[in-house]
Wavefront OBJ file of the C-alpha trace (Angstrom):
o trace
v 219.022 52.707 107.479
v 218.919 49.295 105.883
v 221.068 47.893 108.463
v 218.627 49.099 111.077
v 215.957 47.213 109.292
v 217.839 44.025 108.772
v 218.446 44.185 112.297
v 214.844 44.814 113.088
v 214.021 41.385 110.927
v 216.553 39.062 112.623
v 215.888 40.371 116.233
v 211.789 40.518 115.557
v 211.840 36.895 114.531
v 214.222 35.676 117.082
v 212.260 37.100 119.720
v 209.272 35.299 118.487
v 210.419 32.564 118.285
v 211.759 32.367 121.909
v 208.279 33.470 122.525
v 206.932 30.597 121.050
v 209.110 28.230 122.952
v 208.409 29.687 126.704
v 206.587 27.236 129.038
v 202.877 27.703 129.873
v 201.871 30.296 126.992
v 199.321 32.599 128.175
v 197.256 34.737 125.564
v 199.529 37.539 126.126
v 202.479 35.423 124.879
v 200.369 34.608 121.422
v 199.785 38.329 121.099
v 203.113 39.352 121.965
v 204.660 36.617 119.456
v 201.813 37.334 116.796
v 203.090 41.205 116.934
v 207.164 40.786 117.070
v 206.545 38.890 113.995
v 204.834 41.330 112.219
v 207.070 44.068 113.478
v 209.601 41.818 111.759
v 207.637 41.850 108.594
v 207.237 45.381 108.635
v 211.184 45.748 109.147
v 211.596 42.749 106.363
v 209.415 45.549 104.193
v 211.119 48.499 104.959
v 214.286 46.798 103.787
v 213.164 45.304 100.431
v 211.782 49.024 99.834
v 215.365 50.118 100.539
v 216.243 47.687 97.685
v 213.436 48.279 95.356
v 213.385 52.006 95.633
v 215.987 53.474 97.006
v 213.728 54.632 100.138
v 211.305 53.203 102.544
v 207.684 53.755 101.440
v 205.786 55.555 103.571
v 205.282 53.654 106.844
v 202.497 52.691 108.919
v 204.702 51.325 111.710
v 202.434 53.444 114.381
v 199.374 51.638 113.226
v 200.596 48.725 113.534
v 202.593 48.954 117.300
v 199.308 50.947 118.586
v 196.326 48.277 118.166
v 198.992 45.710 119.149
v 200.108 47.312 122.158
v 196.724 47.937 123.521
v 195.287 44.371 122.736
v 198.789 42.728 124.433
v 197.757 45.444 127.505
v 194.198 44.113 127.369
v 194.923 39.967 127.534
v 197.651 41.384 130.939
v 194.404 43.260 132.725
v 191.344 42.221 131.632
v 190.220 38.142 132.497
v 187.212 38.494 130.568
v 189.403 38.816 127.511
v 189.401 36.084 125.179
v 190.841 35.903 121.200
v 188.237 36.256 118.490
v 188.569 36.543 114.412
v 186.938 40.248 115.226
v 189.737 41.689 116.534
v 191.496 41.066 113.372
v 190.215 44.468 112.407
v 192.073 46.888 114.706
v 194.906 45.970 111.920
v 192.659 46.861 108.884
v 193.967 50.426 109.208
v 197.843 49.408 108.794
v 196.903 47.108 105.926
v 194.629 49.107 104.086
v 197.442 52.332 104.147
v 200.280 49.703 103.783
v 198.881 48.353 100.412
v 197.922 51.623 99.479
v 201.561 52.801 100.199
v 202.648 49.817 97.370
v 200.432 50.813 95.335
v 201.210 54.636 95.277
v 205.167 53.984 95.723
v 204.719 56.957 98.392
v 208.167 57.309 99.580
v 208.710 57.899 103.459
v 209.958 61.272 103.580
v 208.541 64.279 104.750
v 210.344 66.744 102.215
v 207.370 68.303 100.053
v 205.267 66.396 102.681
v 202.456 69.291 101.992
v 202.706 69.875 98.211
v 200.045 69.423 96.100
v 200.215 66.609 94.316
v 198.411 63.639 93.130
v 198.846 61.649 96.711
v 198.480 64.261 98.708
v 195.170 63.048 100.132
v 197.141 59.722 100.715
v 199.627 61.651 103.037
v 196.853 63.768 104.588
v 194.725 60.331 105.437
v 198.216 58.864 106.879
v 199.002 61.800 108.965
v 195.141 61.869 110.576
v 195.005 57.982 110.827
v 198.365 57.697 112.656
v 197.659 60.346 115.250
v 193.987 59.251 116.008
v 195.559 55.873 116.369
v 198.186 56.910 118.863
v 195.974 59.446 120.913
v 193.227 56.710 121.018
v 194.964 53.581 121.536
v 197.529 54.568 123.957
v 195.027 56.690 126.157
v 193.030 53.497 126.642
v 195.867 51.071 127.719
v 197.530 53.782 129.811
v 194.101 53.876 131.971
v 193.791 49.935 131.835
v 197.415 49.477 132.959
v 196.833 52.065 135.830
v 193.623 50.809 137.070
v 194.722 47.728 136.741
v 198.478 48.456 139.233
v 195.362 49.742 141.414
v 193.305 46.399 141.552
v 196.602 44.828 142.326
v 196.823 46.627 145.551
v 193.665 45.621 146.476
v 194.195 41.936 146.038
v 197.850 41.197 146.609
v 199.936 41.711 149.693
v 202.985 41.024 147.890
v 203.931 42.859 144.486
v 207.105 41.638 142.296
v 208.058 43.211 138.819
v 206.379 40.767 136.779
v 203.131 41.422 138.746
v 203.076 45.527 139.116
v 203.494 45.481 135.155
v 205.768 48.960 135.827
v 207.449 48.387 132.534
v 204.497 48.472 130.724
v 203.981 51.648 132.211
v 207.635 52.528 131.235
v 207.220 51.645 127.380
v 203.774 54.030 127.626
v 205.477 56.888 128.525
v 208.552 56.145 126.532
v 206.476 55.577 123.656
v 204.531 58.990 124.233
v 208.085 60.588 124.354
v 208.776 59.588 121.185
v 206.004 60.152 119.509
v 206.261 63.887 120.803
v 210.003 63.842 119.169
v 208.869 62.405 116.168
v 206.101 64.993 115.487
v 208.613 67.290 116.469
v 211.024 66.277 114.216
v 208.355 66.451 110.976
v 207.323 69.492 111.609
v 211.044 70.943 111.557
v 211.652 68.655 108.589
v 208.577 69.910 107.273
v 208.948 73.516 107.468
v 213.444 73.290 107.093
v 212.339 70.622 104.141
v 215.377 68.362 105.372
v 216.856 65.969 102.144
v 217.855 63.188 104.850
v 216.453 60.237 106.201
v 216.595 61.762 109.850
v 213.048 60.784 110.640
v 213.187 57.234 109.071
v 216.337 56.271 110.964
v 215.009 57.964 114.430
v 211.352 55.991 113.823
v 212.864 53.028 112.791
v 216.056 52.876 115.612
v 213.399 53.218 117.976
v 210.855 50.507 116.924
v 214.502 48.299 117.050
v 214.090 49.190 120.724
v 210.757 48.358 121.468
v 211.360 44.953 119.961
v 214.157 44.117 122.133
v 212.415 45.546 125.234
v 209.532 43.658 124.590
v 211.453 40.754 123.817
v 213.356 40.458 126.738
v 210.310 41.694 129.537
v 207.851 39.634 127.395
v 209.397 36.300 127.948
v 209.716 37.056 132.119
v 206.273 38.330 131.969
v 203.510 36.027 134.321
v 199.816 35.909 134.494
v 199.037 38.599 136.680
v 195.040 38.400 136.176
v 192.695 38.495 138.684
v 189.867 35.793 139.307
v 186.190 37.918 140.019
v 184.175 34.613 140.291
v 181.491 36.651 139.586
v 182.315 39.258 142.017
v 182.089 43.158 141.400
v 185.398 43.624 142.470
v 186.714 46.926 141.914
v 184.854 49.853 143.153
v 186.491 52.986 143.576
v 183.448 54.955 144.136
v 180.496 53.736 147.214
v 178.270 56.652 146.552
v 175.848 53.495 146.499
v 177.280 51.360 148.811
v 174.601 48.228 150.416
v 176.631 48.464 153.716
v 174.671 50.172 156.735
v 177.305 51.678 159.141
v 176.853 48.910 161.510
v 177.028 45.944 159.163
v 181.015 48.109 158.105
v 181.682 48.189 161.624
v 180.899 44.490 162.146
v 183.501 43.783 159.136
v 186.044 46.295 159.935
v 185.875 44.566 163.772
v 186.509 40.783 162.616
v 189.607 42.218 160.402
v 191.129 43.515 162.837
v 190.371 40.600 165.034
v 191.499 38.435 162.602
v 195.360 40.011 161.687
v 195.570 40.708 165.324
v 195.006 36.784 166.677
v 196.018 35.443 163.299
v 198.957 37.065 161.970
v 198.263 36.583 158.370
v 200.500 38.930 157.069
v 203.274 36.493 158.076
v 202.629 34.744 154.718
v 204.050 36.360 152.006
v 201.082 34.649 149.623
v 198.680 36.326 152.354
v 195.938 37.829 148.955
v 192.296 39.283 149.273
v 191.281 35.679 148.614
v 192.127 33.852 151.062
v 191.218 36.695 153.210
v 187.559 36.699 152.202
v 187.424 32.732 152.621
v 188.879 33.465 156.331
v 185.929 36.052 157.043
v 183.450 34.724 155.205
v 183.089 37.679 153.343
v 182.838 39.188 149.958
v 186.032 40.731 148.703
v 184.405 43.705 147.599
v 182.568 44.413 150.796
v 186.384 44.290 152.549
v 187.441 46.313 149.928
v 185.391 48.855 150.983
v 185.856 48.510 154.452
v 189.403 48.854 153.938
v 189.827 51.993 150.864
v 186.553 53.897 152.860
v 186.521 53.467 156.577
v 190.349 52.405 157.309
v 191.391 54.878 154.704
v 193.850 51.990 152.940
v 194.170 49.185 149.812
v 194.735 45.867 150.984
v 198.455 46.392 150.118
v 198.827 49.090 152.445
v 196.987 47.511 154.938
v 198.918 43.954 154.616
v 202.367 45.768 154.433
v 202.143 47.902 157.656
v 201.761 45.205 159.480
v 204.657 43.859 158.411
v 206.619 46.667 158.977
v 205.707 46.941 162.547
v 206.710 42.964 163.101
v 210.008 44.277 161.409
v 210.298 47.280 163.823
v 209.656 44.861 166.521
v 212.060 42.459 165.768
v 214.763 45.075 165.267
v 213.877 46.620 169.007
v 214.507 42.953 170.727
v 218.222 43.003 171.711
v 218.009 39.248 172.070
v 217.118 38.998 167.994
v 220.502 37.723 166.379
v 218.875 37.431 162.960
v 220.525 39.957 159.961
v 217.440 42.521 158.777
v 217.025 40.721 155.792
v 216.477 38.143 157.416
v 214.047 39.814 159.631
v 212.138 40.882 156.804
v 211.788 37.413 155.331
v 210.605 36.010 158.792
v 207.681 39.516 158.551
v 206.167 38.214 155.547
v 208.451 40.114 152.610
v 209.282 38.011 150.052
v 212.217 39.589 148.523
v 214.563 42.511 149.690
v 213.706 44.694 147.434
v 210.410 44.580 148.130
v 210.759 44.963 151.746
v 213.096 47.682 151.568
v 210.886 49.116 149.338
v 207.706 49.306 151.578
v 209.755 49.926 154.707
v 211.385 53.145 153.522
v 207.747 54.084 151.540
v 206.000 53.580 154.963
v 208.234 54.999 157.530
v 210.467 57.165 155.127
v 213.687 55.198 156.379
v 215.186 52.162 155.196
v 215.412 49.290 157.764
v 219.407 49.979 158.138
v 218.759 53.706 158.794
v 215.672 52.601 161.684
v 217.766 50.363 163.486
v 220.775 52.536 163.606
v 218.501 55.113 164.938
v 216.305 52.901 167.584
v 220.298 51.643 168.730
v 221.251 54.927 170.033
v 218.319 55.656 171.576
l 1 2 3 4 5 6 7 8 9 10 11 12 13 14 15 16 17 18 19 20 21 22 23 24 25 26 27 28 29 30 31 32 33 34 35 36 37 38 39 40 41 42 43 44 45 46 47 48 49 50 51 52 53 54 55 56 57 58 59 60 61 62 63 64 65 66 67 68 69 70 71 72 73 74 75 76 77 78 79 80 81 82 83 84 85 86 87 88 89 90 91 92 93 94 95 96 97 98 99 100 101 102 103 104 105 106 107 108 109 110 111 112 113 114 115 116 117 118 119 120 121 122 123 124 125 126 127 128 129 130 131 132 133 134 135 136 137 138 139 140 141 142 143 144 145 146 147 148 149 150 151 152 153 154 155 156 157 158 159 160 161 162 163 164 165 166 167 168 169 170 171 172 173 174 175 176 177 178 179 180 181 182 183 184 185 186 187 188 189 190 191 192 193 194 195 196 197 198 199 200 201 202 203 204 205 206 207 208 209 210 211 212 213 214 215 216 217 218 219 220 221 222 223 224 225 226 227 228 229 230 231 232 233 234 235 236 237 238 239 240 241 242 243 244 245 246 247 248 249 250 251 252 253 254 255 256 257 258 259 260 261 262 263 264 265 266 267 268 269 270 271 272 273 274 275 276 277 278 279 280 281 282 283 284 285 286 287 288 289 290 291 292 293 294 295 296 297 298 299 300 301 302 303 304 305 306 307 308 309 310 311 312 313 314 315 316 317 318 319 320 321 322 323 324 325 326 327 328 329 330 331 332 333 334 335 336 337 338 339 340 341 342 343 344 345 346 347 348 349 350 351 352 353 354 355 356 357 358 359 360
């Protein structure tokens, strides 16, 4: 156990403090380098308790990675966001039961976790805090992250790793996992009153984990905001919609106009932007067009395009170019990616398609 939480200190700081030396810093990186370090403090803690008393106090590690995780979430989907003394309070919680934890000596261990006792209403109050905290906070940055992979699609043609912000969506789920184990885990230790550090050393490996993992995607993380300008952007529902049917059908002509004379989607940079400043139209009015009366996101849209100009090209017999290359030339900007879409939209991968249009 103390090992784990030496490691935790030396791998917490270190990843802060290549945090702190990555080019352009966004608001997420301050977060993100604000919360290794105090991950590293908390490990730093857990091993002077080790020292001190034989046994880590009782921890408030999940108070602490909750309100952290959902404000480093926030500054990655929300442009309005913006750093303020105020928020300093979504860590009163893991203070206020961390000093109280000094102050008690509550060990961490969930043997005679329910015995009456002088600091029983301590343990109670941790127990109620921690999953209020976790239910809360990780409810609300699950639904930002997904609503926010959705307003992606509706403003970006092209989608890379660092913009889709899938391993954020990877550490929610993970995290939710092992919460689930780790209430699991209590209540067995609870009700088989287990004499080893089993949860401590499952809690703590774990937290080890999340600070590498956010470590290493943190420093290849980008700025994936989107710019409003003022602009109700995202509208999933247009129970109210302004448009009249023929003012739509006016829009929904000069798109189709426009990718059919103009072959935007050629440009792998092709975003809603630059097609509103093309139509002279609002992006949230083309949104609409596109999710209501086309039936597609912008993504979708964008991207079958492209496919087609990739079937196309792999139909002319005169076309020397390899199928990567092909999908370069169509507007993907990586492989991945445009294997990716092709096999999503067509439910083959280009190699399998142009086998199959060869022996026809």
């Amino acid at each position: 156990m103390e090992i784990i939480a030496w490691l935790g200190v030396s791998q917490g700081f270190f990843a802060a403090i290549l945090m702190m030396a990555k080019r352009e810093r966004t608001v997420s990186d301050q977060i993100l380098t604000a919360w290794l370090c105090l991950l590293a403090i908390e490990f730093l803690s857990c091993a002077i308790d080790i020292k001190l008393f034989n046994t880590p106090l009782l921890s408030s590690s999940f108070l602490l990675f909750n309100p952290a995780f959902y404000l480093y979430v926030k500054t990655l989907t929300d442009e309005t966001f913006k750093l303020k003394y105020i928020q300093l309070l979504h860590l009163l919680p893991f203070v206020a039961f961390k000093t109280t934890a000094y102050i008690l000596q509550e060990p961490y261990s969930l043997k005679d976790f329910f015995e009456p006792d002088a600091t029983l209403w301590f343990r109670y109050s941790f127990s109620v805090a921690s999953v209020i905290s976790w239910l809360t906070y990780n409810s609300i940055s699950a639904i930002n992250v997904v609503k926010h992979r959705k307003r992606l699609k509706n403003e970006f043609s092209t989608l890379e790793y660092d913009r889709k912000l899938g391993w954020l969506l990877f550490v929610v789920i993970f995290y939710n996992l092992f919460c689930g184990v780790a209430v699991i885990i209590g209540i067995c230790a609870v009700l088989l009153n287990f004499t080893i550090q089993l949860t401590n050393i499952y809690v703590y490996s774990t937290m080890l984990a999340f600070v590498y993992i956010f470590g290493f995607y943190g420093l290849m993380q980008k700025n994936v905001l989107i710019i409003n300008n003022g602009e109700e952007f995202e509208q999933t529902k247009y129970k109210s919609s302004l448009l009249t049917k023929s003012q739509k059908d006016i829009i929904k002509s000069k798109l189709l106009k426009y990718f059919k004379t103009e072959r935007p989607y050629l440009n792998p940079d092709f975003n809603m932007s630059k097609l509103s400043e093309d139509l002279k139209t609002p992006k949230y009015q083309l949104t609409e067009v596109l999710n209501v009366d086309i039936g597609k996101n912008f993504f979708r849209f964008v991207n079958e395009y492209r496919v087609e100009e990739v079937k196309k090209q792999l139909l002319d017999e005169k076309n020397i170019y390899s199928i990567e290359a092909i999908g370069y030339e169509s507007g993907f900007r990586s492989k991945s990616s445009f294997f990716s879409v092709f096999k999503k939209i067509t439910g083959r991968t280009p190699t399998e398609y142009k086998a199959e249009v060869q022996t026809l």
